[in-house]
PAZAPA-4460 file (N, C-alpha, C; in steps of 0.05 Angstrom, whole numbers, plus 32768, in hexadecimal, padded with zeros to 4 digits):
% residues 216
    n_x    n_y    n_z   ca_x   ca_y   ca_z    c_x    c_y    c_z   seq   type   mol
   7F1B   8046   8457   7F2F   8034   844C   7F2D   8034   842D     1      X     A
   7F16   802D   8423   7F15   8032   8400   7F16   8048   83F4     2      X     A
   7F11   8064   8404   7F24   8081   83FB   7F39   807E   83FD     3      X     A
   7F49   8077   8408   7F66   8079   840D   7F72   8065   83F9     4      X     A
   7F65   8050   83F0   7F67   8037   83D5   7F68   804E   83C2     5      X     A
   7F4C   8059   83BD   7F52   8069   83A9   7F60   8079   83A3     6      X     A
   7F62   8084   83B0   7F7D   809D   83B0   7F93   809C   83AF     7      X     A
   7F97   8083   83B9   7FAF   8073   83AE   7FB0   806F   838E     8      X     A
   7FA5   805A   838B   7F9A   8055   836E   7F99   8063   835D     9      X     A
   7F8C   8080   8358   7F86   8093   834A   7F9E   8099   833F    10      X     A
   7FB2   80A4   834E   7FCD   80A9   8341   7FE3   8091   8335    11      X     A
   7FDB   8078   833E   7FE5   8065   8338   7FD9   805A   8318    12      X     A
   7FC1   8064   8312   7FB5   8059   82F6   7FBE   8075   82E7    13      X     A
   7FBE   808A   82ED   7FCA   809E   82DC   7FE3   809B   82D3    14      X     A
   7FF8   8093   82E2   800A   8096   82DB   8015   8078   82C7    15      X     A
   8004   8064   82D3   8008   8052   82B7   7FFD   8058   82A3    16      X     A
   7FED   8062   82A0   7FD9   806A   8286   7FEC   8080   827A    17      X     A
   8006   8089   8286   8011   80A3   8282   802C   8097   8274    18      X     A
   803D   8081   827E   804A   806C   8276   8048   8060   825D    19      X     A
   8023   8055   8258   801C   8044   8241   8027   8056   822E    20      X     A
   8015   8072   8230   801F   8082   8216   803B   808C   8212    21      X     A
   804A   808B   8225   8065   8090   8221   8078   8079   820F    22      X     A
   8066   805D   821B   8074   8046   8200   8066   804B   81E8    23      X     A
   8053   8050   81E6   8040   805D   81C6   8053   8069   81BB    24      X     A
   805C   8082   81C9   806E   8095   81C4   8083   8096   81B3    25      X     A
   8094   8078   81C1   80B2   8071   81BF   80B4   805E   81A0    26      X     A
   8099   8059   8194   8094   8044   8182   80AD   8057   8168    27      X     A
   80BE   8041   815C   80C5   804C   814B   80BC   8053   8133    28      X     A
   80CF   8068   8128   80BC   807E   810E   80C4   8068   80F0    29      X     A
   80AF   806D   80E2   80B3   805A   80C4   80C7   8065   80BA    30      X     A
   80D6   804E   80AC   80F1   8061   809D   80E7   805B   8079    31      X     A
   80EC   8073   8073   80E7   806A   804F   80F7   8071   8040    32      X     A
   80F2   805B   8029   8107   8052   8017   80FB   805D   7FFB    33      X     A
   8110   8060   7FEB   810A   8061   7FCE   811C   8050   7FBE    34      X     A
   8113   804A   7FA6   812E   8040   7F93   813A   8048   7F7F    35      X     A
   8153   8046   7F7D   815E   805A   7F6A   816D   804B   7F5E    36      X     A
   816F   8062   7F40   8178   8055   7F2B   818E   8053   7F23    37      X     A
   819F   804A   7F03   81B5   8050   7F0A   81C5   806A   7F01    38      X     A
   81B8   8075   7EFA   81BF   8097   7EF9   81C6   80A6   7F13    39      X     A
   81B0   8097   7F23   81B1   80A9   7F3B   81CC   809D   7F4F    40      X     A
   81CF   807F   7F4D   81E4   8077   7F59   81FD   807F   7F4F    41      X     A
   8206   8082   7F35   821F   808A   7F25   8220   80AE   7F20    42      X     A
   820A   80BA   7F2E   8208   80D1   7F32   820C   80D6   7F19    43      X     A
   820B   80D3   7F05   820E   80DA   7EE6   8200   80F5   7EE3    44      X     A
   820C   8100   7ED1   81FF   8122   7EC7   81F7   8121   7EA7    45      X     A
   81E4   811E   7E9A   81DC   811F   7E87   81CF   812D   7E82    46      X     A
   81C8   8148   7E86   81C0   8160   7E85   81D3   8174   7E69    47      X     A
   81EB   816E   7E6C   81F4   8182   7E60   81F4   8175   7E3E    48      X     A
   81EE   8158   7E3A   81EE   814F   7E17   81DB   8151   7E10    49      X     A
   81C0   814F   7E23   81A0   8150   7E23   8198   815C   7E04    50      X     A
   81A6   8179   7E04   8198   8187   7DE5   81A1   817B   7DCE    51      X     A
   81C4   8172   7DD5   81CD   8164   7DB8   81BE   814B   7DB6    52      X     A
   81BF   8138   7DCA   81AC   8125   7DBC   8192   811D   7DB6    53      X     A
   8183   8138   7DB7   8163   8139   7DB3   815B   812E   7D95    54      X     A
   816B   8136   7D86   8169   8138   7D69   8162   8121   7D64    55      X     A
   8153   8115   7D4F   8157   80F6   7D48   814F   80E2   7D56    56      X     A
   814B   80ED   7D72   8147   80D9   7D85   812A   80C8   7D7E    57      X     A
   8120   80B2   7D88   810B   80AA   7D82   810B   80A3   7DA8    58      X     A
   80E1   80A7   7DB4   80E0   80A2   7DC9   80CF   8085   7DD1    59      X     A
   80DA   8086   7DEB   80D3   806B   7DFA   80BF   8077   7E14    60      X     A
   80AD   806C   7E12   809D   8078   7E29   809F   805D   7E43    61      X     A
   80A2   8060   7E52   80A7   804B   7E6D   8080   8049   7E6D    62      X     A
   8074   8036   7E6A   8051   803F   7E68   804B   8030   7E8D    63      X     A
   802E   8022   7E87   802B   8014   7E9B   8042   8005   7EAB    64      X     A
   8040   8000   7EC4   8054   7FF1   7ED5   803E   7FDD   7EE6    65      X     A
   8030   7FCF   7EE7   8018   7FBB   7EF4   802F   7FA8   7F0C    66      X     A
   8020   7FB2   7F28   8032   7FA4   7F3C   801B   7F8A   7F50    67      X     A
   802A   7F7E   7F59   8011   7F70   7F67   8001   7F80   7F73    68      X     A
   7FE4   7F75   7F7C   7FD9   7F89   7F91   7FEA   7F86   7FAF    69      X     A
   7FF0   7F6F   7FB3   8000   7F67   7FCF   8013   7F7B   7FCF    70      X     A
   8021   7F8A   7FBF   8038   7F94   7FBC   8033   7FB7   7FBF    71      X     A
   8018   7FB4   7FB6   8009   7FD9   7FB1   8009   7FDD   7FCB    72      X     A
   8019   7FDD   7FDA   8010   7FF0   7FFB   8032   8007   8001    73      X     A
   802D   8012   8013   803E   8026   8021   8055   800F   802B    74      X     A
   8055   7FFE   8034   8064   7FEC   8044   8078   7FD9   8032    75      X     A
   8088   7FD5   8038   809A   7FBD   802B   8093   7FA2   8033    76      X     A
   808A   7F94   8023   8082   7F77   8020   80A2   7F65   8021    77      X     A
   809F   7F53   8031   80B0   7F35   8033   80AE   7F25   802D    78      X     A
   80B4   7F0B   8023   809C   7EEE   8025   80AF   7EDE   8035    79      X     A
   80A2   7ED1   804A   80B0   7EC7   8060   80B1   7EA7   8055    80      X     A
   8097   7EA6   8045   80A3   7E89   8041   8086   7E85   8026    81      X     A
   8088   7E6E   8014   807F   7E6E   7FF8   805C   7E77   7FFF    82      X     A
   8054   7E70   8010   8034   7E7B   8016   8025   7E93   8021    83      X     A
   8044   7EA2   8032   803E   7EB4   804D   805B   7EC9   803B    84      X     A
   804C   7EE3   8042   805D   7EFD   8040   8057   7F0E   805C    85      X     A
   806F   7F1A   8066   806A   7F2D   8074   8070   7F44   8070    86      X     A
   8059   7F63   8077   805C   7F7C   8078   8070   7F8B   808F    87      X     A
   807F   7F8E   8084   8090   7FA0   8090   8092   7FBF   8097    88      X     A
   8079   7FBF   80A9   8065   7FD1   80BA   8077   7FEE   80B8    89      X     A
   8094   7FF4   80B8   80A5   800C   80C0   80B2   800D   80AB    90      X     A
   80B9   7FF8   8099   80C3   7FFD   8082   80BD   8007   8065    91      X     A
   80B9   801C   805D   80A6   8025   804C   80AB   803A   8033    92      X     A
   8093   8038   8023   80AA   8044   800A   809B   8066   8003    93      X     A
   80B4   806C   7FFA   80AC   8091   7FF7   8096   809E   7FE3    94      X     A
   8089   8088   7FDD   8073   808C   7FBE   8067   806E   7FB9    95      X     A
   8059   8072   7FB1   8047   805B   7F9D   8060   804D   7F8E    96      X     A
   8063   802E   7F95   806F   8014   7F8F   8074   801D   7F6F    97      X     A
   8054   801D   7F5F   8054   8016   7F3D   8065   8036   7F36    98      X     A
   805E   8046   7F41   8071   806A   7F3D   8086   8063   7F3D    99      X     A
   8094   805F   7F52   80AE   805A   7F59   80BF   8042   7F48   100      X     A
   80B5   8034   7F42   80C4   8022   7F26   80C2   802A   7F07   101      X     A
   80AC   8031   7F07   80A4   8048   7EEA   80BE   805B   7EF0   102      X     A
   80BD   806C   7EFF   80D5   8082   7EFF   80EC   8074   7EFE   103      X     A
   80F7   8063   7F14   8114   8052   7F10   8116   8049   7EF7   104      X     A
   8101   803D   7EED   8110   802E   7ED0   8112   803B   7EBC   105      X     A
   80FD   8053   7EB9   8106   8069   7EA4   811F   807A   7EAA   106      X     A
   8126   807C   7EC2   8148   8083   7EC3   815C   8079   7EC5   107      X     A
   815B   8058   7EBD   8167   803F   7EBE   8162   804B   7E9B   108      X     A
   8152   8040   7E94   8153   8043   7E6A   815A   805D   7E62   109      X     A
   815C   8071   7E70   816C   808C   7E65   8189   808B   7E66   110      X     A
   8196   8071   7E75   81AE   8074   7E75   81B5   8056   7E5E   111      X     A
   81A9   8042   7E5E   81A4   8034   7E4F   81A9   8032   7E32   112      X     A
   8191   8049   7E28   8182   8048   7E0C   818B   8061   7E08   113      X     A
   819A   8069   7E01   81AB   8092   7DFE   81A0   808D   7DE8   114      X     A
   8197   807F   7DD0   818B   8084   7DBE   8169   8090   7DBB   115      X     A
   8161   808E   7DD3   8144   8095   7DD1   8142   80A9   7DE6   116      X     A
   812C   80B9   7DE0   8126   80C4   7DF4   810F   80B5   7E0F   117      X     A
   8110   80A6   7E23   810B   809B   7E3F   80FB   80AD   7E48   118      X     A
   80E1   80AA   7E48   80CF   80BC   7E61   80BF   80AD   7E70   119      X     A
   80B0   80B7   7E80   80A2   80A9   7E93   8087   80B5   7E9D   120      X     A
   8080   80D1   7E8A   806E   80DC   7E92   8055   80DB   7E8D   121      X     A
   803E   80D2   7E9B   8027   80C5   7E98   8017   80D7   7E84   122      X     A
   801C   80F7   7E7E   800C   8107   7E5F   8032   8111   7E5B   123      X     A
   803B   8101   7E49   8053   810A   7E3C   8048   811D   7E1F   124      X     A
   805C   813A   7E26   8056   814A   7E11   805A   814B   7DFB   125      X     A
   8070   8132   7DF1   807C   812E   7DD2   806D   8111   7DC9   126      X     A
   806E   810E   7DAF   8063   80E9   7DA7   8076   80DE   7DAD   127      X     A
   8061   80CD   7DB4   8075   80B4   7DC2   807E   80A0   7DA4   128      X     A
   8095   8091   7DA1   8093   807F   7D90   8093   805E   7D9E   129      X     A
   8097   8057   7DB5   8095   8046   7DB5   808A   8041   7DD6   130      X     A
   8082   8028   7DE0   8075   802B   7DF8   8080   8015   7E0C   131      X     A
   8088   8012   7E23   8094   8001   7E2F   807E   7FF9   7E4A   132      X     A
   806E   7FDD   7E49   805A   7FD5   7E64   806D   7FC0   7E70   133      X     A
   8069   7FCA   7E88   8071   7FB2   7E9C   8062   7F9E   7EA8   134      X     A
   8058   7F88   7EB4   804B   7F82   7EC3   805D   7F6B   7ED5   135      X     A
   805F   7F73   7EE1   8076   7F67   7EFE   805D   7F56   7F05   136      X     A
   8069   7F3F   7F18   805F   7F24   7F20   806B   7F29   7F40   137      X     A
   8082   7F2A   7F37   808D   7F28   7F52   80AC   7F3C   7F5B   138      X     A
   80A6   7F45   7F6C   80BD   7F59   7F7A   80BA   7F62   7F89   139      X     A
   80C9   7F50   7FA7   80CE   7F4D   7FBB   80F1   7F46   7FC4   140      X     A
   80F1   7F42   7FDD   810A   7F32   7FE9   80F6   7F1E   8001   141      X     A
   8105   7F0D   800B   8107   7EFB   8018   8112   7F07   8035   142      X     A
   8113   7EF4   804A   811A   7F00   8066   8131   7F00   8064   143      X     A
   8142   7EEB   8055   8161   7EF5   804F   816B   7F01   803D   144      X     A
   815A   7F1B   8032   8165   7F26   801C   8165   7F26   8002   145      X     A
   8165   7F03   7FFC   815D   7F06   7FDC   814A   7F14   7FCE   146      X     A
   8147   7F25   7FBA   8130   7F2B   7FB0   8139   7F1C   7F91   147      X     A
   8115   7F1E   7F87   8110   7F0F   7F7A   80F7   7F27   7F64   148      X     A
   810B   7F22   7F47   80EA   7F3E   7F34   80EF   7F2B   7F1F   149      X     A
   80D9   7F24   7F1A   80C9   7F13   7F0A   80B4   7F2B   7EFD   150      X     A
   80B2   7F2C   7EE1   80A3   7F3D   7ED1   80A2   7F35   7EB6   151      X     A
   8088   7F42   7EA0   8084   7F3A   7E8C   8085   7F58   7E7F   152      X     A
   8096   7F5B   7E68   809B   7F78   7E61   808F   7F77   7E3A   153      X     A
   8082   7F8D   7E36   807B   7F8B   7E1C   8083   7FAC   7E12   154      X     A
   808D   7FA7   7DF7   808F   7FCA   7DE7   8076   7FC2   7DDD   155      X     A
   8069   7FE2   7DD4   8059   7FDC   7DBB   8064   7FF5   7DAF   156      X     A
   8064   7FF7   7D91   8065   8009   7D81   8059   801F   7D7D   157      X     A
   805C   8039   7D74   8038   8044   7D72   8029   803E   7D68   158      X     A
   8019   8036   7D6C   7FFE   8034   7D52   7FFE   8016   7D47   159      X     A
   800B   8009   7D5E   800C   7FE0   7D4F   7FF7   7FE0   7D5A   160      X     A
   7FF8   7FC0   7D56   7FDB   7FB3   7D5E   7FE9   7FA0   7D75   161      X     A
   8000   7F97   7D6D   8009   7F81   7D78   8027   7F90   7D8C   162      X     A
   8038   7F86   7D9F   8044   7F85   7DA9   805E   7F8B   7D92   163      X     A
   8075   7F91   7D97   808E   7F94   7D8E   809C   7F85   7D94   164      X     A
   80A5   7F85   7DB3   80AD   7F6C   7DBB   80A7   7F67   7DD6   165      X     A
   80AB   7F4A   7DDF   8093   7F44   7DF6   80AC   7F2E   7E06   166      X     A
   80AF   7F2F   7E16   80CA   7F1E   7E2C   80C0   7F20   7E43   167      X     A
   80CB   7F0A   7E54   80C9   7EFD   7E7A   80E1   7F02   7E7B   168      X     A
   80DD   7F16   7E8F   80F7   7F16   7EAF   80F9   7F0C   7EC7   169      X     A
   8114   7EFB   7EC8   8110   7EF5   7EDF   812E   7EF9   7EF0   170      X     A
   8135   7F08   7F0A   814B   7F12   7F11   8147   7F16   7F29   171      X     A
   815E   7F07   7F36   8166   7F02   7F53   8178   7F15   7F58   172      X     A
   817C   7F24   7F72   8190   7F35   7F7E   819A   7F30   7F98   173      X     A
   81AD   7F31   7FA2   81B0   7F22   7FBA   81B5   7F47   7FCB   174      X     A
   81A3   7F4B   7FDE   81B1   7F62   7FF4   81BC   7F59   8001   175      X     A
   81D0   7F74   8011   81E5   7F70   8025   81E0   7F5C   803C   176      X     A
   81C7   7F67   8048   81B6   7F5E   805B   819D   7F5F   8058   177      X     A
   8189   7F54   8064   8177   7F58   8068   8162   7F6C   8077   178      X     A
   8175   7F89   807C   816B   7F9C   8084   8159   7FAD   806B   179      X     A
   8148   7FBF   8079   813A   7FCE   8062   814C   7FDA   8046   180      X     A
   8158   7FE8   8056   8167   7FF6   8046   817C   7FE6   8032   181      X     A
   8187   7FD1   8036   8199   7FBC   8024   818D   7FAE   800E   182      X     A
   8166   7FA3   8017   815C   7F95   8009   814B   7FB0   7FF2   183      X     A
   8150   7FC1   7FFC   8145   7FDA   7FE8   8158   7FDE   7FD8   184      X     A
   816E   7FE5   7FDC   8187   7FE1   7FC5   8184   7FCB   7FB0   185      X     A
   818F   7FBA   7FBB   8188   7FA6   7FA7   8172   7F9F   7F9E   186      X     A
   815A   7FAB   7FA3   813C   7FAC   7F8F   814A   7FC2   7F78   187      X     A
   8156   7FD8   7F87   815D   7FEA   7F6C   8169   7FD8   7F59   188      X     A
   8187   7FCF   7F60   819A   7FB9   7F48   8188   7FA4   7F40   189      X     A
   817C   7F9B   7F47   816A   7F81   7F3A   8156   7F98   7F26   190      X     A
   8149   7FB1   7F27   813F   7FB6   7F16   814D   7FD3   7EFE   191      X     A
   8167   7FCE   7EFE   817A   7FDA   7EF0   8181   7FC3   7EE6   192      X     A
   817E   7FA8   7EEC   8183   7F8D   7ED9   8175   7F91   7EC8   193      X     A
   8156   7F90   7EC6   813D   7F8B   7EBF   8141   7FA0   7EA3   194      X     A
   814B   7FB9   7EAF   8151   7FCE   7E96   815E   7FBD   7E89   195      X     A
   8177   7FB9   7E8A   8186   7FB0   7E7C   8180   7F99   7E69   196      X     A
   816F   7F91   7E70   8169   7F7B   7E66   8153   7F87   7E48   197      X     A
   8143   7F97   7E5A   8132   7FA2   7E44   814B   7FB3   7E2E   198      X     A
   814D   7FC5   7E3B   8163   7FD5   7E23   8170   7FBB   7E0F   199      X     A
   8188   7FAF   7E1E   818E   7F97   7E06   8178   7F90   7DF1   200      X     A
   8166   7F8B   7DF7   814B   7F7E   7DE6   8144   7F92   7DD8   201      X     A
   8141   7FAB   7DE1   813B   7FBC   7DC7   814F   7FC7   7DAE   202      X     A
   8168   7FC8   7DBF   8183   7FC9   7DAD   817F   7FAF   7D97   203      X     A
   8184   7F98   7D9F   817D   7F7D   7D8C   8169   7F7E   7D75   204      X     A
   8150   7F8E   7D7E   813A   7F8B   7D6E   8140   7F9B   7D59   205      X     A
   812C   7F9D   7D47   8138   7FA9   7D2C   8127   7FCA   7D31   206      X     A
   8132   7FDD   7D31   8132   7FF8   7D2C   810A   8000   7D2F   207      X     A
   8103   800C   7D39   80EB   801B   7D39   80F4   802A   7D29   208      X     A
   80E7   8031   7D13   80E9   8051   7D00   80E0   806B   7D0A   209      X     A
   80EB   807E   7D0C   80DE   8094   7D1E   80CB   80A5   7D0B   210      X     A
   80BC   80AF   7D1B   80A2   80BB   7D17   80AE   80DA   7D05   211      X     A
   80A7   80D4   7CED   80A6   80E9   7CD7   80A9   8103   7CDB   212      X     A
   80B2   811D   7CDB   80B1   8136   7CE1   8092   8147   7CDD   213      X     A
   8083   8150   7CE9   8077   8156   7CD6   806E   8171   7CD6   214      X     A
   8063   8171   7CBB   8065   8187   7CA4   8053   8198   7CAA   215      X     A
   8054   81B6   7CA5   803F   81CE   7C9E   801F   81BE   7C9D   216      X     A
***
């Protein structure tokens, strides 16, 4: 009688054990996001004035970008409520958080600032004349969408001691929904604000002198 249990059994635990992994299986795949700027949204071509307006130009280097550590992971962060954030385990981004805003906002200030030359490259091969740090506080959305970038932005000059100019951001964006993909959009427009905001402020400020030609 307990051979015949078993033998029963035997194929009965296989084939659940064969089942379990088939729901493992079925688990859905992470979807990833990036954010884009507004060059990339207005599909703009600026390639072909590139040589005429090299001349004269004076540059802006996009420098540090400092993000929370909560925020440093693969996953998209929420805050469900003022104490508690949740990871959004499948929703996830195509690169490193502090990369991915370093690159968006330097192609946010290239469309911006046509007066300077905008780079973003960590050993840039030309002098730099002026230096742009970020340090974000906060940039997220909420379970309904709002996001919220809160940041402290400083220029420095070459060779100051002190800051050029030093300003708080703070800028709300409302997404469509609260799906991944809607609340990623509107992280891009909330931080094509943030440009804007900076660009204005450097237009206002009084002229950096550009770096001398130099000689034999």
């Amino acid at each position: 009688m307990n051979g015949a249990i078993t033998r029963i059994a035997g194929p009965a635990l296989v084939l659940a054990a064969l089942a379990g992994l088939g729901a493992c299986s079925s688990t859905a795949p992470p979807r990833f996001y990036t954010l884009s700027s507004t060059r990339q949204v207005a599909n703009a071509d600026t390639a072909s004035d590139t040589g005429v307006r090299e001349a004269g130009l004076s540059t802006l280097l996009v420098g540090a970008v400092e993000i929370p550590q909560m925020l440093d992971r693969p996953q998209l962060v929420r805050r469900s409520a003022v104490n508690r954030i949740d990871v959004v385990e499948y929703d996830r981004w195509s690169e490193p958080l502090d990369a991915m805003i370093r690159r968006t906002l330097a192609e946010d200030l290239a469309v911006l600032v046509p007066k300077s030359r905008v780079l973003a490259s960590t050993l840039p091969a030309v002098p730099i004349d002026q230096t742009l740090v970020v340090e974000i506080a906060c940039f997220e959305a909420d379970n309904a969408g709002m996001v919220t970038l809160e940041a402290q932005w400083f220029v420095l000059a070459e060779r100051a001691s002190v800051p050029r100019l030093s300003r708080r951001a703070t800028i709300a964006e409302t997404a469509a929904s609260g799906e991944g993909e809607a609340v990623v959009a509107a992280m891009s427009r909330a931080l094509a604000k943030f440009a804007r905001e900076v660009a204005n402020a450097l237009a206002a400020a009084p002229p950096t002198p550009l770096r001398p030609p130099r000689t034999g």
